[in-house]
N, C-alpha and C positions, 0 to 999 in steps of 0.2 A: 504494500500500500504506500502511494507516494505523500509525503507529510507537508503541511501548506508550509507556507514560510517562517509563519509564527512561534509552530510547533516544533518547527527543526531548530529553529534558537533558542530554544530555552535547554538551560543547565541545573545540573542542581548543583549541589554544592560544593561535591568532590569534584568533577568536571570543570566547575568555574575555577577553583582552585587551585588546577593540575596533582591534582587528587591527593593535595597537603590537605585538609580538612577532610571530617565527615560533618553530614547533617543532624542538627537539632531537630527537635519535632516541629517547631514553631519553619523551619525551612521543609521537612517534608510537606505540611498544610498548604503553606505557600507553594511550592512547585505542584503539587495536584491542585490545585485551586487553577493555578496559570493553565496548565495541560486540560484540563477539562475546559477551561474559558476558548482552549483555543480551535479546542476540538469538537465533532458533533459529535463525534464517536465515544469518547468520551465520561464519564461521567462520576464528578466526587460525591462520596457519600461518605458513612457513619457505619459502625456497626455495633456500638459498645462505649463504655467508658472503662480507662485504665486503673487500679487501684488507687492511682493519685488524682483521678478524677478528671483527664483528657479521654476527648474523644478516639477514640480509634479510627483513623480513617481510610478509606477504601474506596478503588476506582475499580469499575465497571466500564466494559471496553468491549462494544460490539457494533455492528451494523442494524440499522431500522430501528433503535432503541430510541425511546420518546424519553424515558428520563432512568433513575439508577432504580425504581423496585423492584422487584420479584415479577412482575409483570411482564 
């Protein structure tokens, strides 16, 4: 699948880094936030909360898909 232009320049944060850094949570959120904004295919969701009481979050990534439920 060919990626639009938006989606082929986003980095997360080892990538931007030349892979001195890993990602925080607060940078995974943000890069699936960006990637699902950029895509149709796409899409952030939720599944949980972690013992310290962040979300868990999760992308769903298919074709014909109207949004991330079970549906």
């Amino acid at each position: 699948a060919q990626q639009s232009g938006s989606i082929a320049d986003l980095k997360t944060t080892a990538e931007a880094s030349g892979f001195k850094s890993t990602s925080a949570y607060e940078d995974v959120v943000k890069f699936m936030k960006a990637v699902d904004a950029a895509s149709p295919n796409i899409f952030y969701a939720t599944y949980g909360k972690t013992a310290e009481g962040r979300e868990m979050p999760l992308a769903v990534v298919g074709t014909g898909l109207k949004d991330a439920s079970a549906a």
